[in-house]
TIDREN-504970 format. One record per residue (C-alpha): x, y, z; residue number from 0. Coordinates in steps of 0.1 Angstrom, whole numbers, plus 2048, in hexadecimal, padded with zeros to 3 digits. Layout:
N
<nudren east="X" north="Y" up="Z" i="NUM"/>
...
//
This chain:
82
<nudren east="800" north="800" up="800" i="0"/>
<nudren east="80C" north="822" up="7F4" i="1"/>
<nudren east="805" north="842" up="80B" i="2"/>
<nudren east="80A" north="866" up="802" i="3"/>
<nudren east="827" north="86C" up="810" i="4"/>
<nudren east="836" north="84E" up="7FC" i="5"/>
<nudren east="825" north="85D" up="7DA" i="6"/>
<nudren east="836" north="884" up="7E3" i="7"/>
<nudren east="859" north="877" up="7EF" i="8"/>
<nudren east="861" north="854" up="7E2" i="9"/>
<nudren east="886" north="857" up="7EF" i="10"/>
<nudren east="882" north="860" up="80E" i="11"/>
<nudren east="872" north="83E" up="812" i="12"/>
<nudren east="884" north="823" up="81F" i="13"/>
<nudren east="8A7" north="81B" up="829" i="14"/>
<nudren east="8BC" north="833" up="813" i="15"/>
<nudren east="8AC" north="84F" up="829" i="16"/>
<nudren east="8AB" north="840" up="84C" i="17"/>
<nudren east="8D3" north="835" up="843" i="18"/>
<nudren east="8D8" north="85A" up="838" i="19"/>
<nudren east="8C7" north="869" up="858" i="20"/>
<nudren east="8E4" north="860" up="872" i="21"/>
<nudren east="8FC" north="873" up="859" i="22"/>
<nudren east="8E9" north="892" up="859" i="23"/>
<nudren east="8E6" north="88F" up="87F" i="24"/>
<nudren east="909" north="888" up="887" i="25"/>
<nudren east="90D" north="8A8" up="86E" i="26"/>
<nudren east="8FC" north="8BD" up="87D" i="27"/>
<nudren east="905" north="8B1" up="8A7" i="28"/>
<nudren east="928" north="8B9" up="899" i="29"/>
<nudren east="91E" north="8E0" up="88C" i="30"/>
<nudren east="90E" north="8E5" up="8A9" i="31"/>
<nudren east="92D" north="8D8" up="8C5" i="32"/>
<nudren east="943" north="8ED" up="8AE" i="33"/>
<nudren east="931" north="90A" up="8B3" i="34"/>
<nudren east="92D" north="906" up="8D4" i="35"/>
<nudren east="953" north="901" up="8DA" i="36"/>
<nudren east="959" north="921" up="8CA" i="37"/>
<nudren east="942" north="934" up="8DE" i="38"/>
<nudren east="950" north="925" up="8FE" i="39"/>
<nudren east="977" north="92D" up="8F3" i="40"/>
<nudren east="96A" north="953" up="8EA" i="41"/>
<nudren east="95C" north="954" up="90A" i="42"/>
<nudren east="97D" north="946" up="91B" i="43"/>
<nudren east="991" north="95F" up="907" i="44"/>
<nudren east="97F" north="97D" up="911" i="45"/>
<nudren east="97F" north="96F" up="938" i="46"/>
<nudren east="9A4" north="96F" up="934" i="47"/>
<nudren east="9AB" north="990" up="91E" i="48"/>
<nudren east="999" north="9A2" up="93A" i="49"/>
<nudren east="9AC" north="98F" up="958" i="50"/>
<nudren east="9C9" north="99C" up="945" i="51"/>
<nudren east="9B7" north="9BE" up="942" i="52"/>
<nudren east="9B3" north="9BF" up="966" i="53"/>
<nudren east="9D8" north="9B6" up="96D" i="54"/>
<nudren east="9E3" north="9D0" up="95A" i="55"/>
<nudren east="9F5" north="9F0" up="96F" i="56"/>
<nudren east="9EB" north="A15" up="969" i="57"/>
<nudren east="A10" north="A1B" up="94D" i="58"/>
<nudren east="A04" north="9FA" up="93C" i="59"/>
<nudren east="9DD" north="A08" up="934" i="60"/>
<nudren east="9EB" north="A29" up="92A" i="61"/>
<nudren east="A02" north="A16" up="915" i="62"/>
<nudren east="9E2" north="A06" up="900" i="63"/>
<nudren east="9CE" north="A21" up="902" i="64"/>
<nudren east="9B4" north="A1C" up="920" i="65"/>
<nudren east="9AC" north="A27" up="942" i="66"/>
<nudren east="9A3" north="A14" up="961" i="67"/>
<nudren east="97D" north="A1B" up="959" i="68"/>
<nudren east="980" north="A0E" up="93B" i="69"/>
<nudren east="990" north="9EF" up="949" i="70"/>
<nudren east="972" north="9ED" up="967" i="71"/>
<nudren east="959" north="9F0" up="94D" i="72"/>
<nudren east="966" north="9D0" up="939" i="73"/>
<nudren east="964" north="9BF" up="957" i="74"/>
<nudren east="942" north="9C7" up="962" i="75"/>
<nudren east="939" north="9B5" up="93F" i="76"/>
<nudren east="92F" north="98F" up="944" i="77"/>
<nudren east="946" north="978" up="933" i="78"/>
<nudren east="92B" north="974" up="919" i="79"/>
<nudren east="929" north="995" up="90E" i="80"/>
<nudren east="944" north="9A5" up="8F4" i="81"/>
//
């Protein structure tokens, strides 16, 4: 017996599309954990560039160009936040 969705989509019936599904999944579990590691290492980064902000002396921000309120204003920033 022949239903609609077998009329409309013939390939999609049967074993070449359940043996295709895990590939897509495992595709797209992959994308996702890689984007996720990325956000997690930019967050790490910008945890550490302002731990290093933070450490710096008064000469050293004048060196780069800031002040210590611009240094206390990164750090009131969650880690999340650029």
């Amino acid at each position: 017996m022949s239903g609609p969705s077998q009329a409309l989509h013939p390939g999609l019936i049967g074993t070449a599309a359940r043996a295709s599904a895990p590939a897509h999944l495992g595709a797209l579990v992959a994308a996702v954990g890689s984007r996720i590691l990325a956000i997690v290492t930019t967050w790490h980064a910008r945890a550490k560039e302002r731990r290093a902000l933070a450490a710096m002396n008064d000469h050293e921000l004048r060196d780069v160009g800031i002040t210590r309120a611009d240094v206390w204003a990164e750090l009131d920033k969650p880690f999340w936040r650029a």
